[in-house]
MMTF fields as JSON, N, C-alpha, C and O atoms, coordinates in Angstrom:
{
  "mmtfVersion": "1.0.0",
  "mmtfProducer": "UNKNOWN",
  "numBonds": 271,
  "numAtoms": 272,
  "numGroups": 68,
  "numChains": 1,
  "numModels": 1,
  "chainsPerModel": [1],
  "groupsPerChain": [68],
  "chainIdList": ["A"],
  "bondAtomList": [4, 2, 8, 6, 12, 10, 16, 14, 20, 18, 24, 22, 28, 26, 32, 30, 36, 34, 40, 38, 44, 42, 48, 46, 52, 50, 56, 54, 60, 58, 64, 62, 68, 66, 72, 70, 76, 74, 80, 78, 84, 82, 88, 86, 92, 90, 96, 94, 100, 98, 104, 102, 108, 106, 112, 110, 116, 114, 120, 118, 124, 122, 128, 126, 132, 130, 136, 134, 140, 138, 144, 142, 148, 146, 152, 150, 156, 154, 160, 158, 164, 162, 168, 166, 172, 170, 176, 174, 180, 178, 184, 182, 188, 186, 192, 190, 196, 194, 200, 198, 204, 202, 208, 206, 212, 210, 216, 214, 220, 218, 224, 222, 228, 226, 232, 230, 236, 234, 240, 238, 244, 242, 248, 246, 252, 250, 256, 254, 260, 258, 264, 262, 268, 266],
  "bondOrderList": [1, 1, 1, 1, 1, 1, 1, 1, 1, 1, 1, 1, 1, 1, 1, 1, 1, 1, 1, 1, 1, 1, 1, 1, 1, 1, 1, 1, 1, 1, 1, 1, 1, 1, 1, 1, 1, 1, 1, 1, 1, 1, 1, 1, 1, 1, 1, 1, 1, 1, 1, 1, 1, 1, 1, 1, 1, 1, 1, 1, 1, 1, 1, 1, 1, 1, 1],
  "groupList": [{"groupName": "UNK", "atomNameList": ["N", "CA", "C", "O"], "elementList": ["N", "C", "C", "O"], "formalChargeList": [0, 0, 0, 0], "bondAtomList": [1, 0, 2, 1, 3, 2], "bondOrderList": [1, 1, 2], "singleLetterCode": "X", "chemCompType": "L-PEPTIDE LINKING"}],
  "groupTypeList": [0, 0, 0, 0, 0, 0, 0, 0, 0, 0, 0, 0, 0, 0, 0, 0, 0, 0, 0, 0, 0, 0, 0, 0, 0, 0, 0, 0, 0, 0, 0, 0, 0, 0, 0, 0, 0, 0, 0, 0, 0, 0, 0, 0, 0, 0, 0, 0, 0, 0, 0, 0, 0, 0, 0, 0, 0, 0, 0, 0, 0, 0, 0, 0, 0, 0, 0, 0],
  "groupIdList": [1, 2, 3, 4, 5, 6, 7, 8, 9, 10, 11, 12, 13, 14, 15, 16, 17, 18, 19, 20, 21, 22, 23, 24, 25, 26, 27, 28, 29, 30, 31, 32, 33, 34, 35, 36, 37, 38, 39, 40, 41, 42, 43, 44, 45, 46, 47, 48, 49, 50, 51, 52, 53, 54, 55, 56, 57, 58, 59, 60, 61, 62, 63, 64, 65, 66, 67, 68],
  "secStructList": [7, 3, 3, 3, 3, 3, 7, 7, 3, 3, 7, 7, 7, 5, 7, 6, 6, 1, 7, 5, 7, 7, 7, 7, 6, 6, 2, 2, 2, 2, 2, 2, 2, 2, 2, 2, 2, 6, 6, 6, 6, 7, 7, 7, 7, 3, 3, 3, 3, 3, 3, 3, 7, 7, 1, 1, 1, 7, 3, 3, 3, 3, 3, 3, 3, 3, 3, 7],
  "xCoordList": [-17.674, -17.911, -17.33, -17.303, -16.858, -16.071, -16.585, -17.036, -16.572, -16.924, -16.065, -15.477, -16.187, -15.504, -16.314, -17.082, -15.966, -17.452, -15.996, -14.813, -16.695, -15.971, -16.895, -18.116, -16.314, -17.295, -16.45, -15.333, -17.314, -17.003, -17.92, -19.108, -17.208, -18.127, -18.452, -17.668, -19.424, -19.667, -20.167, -21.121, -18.949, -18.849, -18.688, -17.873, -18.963, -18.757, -17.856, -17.842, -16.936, -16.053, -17.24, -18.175, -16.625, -17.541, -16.643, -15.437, -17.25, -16.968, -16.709, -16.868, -16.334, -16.628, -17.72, -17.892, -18.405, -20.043, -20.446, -21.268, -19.978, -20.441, -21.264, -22.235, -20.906, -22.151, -21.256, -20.155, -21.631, -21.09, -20.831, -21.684, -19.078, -18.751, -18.213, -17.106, -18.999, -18.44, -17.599, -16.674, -18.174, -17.518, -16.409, -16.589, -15.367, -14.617, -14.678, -14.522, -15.018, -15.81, -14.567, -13.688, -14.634, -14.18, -12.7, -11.767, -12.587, -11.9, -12.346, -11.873, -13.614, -14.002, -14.027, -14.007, -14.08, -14.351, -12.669, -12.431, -11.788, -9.984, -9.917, -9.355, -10.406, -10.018, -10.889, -10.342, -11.711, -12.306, -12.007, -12.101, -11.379, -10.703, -9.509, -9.066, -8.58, -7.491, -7.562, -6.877, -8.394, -8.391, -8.723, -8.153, -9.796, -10.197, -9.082, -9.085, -7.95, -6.215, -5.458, -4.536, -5.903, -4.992, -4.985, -4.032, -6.303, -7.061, -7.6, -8.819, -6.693, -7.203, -8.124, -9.101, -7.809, -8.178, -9.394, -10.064, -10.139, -11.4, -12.955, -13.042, -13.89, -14.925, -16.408, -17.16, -16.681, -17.341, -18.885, -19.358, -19.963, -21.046, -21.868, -22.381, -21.902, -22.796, -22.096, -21.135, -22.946, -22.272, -23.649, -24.502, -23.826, -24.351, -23.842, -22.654, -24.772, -24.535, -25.805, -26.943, -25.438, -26.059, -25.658, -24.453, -26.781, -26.279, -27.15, -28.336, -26.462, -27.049, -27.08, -26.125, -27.884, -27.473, -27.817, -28.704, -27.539, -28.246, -28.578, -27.693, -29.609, -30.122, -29.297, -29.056, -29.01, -28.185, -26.691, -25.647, -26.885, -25.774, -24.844, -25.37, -23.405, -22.804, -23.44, -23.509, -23.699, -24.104, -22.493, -21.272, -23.579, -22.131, -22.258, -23.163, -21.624, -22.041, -21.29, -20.066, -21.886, -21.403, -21.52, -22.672, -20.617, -20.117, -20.031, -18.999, -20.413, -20.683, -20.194, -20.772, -19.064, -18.961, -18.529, -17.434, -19.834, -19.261, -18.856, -19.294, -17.75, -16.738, -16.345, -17.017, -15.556, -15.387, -13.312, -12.771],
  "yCoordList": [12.006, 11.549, 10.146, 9.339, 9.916, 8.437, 8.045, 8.854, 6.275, 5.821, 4.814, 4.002, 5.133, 4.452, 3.439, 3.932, 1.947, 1.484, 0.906, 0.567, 1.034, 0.296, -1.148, -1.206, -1.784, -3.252, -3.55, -3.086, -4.538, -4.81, -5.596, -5.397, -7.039, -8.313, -7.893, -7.162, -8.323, -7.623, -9.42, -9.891, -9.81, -11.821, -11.397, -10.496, -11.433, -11.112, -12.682, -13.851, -11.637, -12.988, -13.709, -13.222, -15.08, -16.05, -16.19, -16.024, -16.562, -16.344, -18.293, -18.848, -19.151, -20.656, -21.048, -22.145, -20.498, -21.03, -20.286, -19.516, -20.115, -20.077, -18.681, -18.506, -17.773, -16.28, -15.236, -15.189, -14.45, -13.225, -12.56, -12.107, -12.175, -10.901, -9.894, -9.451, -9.373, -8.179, -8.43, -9.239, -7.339, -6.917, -5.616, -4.492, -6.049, -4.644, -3.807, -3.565, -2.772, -1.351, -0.236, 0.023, 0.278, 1.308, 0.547, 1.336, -0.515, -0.69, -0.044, 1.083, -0.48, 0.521, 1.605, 2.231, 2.342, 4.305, 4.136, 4.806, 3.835, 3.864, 3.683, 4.535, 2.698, 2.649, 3.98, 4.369, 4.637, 5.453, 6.3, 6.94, 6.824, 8.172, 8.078, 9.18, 6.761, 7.012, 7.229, 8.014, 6.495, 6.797, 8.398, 8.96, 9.011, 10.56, 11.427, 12.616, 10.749, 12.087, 11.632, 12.312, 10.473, 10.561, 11.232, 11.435, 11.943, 12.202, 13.62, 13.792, 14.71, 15.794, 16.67, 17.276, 16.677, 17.486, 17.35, 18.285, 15.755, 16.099, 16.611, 17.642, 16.277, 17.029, 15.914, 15.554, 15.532, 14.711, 15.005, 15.996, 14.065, 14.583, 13.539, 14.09, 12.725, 11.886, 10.458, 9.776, 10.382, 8.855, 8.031, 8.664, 6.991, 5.68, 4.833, 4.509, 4.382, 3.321, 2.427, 2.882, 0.878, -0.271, -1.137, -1.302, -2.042, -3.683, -4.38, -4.081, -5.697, -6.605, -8.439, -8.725, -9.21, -10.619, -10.512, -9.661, -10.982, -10.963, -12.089, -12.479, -12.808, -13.496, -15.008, -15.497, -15.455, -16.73, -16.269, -16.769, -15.176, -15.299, -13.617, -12.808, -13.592, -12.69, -10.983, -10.743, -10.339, -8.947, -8.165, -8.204, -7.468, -6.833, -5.21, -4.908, -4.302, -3.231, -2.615, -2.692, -1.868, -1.272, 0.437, 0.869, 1.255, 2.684, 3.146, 2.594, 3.732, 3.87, 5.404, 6.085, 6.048, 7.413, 7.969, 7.945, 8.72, 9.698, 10.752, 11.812, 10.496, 12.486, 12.86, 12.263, 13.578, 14.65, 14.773, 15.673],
  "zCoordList": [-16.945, -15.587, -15.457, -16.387, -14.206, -13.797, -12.654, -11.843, -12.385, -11.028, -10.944, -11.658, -9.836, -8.81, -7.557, -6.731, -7.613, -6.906, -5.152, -5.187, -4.311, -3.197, -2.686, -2.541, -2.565, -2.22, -0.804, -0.576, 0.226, 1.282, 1.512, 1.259, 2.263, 2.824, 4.484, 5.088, 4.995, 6.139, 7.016, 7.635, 6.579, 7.764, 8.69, 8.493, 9.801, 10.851, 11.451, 11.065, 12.977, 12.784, 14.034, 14.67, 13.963, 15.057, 16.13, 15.95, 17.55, 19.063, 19.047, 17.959, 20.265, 20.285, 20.048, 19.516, 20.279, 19.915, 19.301, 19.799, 17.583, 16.735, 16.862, 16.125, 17.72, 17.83, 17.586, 18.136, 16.848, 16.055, 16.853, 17.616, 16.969, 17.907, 17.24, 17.547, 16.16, 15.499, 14.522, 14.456, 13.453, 12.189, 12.111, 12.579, 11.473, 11.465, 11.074, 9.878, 12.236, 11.072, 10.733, 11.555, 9.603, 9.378, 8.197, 8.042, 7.639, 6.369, 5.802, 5.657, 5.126, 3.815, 3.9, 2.84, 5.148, 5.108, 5.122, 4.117, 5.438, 5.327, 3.982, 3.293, 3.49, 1.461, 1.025, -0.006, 1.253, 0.693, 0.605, -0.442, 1.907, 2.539, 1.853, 1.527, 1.398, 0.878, -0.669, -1.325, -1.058, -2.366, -2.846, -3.781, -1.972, -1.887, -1.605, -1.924, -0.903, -0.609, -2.011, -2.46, -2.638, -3.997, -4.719, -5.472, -4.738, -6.457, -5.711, -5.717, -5.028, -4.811, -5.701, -5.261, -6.705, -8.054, -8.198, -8.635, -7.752, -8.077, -8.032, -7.364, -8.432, -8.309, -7.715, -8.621, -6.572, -6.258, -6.605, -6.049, -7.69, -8.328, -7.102, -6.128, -7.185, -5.98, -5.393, -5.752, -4.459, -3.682, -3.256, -2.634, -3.493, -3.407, -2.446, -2.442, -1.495, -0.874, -0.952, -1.065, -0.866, -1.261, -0.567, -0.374, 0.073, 0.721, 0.346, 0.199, 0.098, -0.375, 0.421, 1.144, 0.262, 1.354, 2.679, 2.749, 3.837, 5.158, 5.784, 6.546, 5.737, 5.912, 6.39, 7.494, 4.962, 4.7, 4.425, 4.846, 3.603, 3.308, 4.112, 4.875, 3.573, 4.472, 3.722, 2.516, 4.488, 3.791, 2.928, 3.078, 1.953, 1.013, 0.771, -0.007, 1.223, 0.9, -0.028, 0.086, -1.153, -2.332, -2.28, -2.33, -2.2, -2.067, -3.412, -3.792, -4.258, -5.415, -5.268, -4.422, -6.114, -6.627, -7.554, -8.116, -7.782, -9.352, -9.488, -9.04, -10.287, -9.837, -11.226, -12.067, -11.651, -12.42, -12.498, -13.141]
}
């Protein structure tokens, strides 16, 4: 069995006054999806997702998969 982890910072960009107008969604599902048309052959056993930070700091989400 092999993994494969995807990581992504989730900063959102800032407006003039400093107020969050959105994060760009859908990088990490594009790296994921591409890496998944490389490696046709394989056999997907589970997937993990994880975030971490918030508060103070920028949130991080971790895509975790184990395949065959």
């Amino acid at each position: 069995m092999e993994v494969k982890l995807f990581t992504k910072s989730l900063k959102p960009k800032l407006n003039f006054w400093m107020q969050p107008i959105g994060v760009p969604h859908g990088v990490l599902e594009a790296e994921i999806n591409l890496w998944l048309a490389s490696k046709p052959d394989i056999e997907i056993k589970k997937i993990t997702q994880t975030q971490s930070g918030g508060s103070w700091m920028p949130a991080t989400v971790v895509v975790t998969v184990w395949y065959q």
